[in-house]
C-alpha positions in Angstrom: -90.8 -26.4 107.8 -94.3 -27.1 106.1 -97.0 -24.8 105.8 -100.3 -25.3 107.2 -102.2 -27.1 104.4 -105.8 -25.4 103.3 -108.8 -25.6 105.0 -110.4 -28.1 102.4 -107.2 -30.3 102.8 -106.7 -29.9 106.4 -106.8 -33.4 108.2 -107.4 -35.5 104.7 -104.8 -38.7 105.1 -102.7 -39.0 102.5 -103.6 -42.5 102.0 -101.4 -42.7 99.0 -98.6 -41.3 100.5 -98.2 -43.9 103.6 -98.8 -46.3 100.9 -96.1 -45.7 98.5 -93.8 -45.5 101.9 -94.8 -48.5 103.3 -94.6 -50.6 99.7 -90.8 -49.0 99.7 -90.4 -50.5 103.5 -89.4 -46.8 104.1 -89.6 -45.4 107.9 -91.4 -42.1 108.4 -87.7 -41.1 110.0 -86.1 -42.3 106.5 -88.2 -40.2 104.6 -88.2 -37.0 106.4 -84.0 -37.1 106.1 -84.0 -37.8 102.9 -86.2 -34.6 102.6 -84.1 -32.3 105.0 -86.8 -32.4 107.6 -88.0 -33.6 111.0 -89.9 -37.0 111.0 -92.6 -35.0 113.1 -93.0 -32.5 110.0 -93.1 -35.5 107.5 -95.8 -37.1 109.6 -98.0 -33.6 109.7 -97.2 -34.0 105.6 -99.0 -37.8 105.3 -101.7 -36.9 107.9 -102.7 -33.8 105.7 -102.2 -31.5 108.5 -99.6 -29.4 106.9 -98.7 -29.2 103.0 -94.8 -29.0 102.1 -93.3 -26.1 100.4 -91.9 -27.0 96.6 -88.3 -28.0 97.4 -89.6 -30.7 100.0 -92.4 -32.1 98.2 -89.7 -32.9 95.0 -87.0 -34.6 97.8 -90.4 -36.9 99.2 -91.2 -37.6 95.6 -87.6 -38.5 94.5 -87.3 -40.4 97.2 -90.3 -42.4 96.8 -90.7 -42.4 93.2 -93.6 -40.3 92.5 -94.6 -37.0 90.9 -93.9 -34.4 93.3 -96.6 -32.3 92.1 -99.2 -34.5 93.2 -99.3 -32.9 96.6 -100.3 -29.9 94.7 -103.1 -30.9 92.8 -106.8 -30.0 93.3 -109.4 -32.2 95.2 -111.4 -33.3 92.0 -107.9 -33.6 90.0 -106.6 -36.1 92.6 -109.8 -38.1 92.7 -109.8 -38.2 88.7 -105.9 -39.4 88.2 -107.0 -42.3 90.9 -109.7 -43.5 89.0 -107.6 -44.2 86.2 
C-alpha cells in the first residue's frame, strides 16, 4: 500500500510519471504488477494523491527506466532537475 503523500504534494500530477508510461506504451495495470500493487494504488501514485513507500517507488522506476528517488525529491529540487 502507499502512503498518503504530504500536504504540499497532495493532488500535484505527476506529469512526468504518466509521461514516461505512456512513451513506454505501458498500461497503468502493467505498471502496478510489475510493482506488486493494485492499478488503483498506482493511479493514486501518478495523480499525487498518495506517495509510495521505498521498495515500490524502485519496482516503478526499474520498470520504467528512471531514478526511483525522484518521487522523493523536494518541490524546488524537482523543478530545478527539469529545467536542465
Amino acid at each position: 500500500m502507499s502512503r498518503k503523500a504530504t500536504a504540499e504534494t497532495r493532488g500535484k500530477v505527476r506529469d512526468w510519471l504518466i509521461a514516461l508510461r505512456e512513451e513506454k506504451g505501458a498500461t497503468q495495470g502493467a505498471i502496478a504488477a510489475a510493482a506488486g500493487i493494485s492499478q488503483p494504488s498506482y493511479y493514486e501514485i501518478e495523480k499525487g494523491i498518495s506517495n509510495p513507500k521505498p521498495e515500490t517507488a524502485i519496482k516503478i522506476g526499474t520498470a520504467l527506466g528512471f531514478d526511483w528517488t525522484r518521487f522523493f525529491v523536494g518541490k524546488s529540487d524537482e523543478t530545478e532537475s527539469e529545467v536542465q
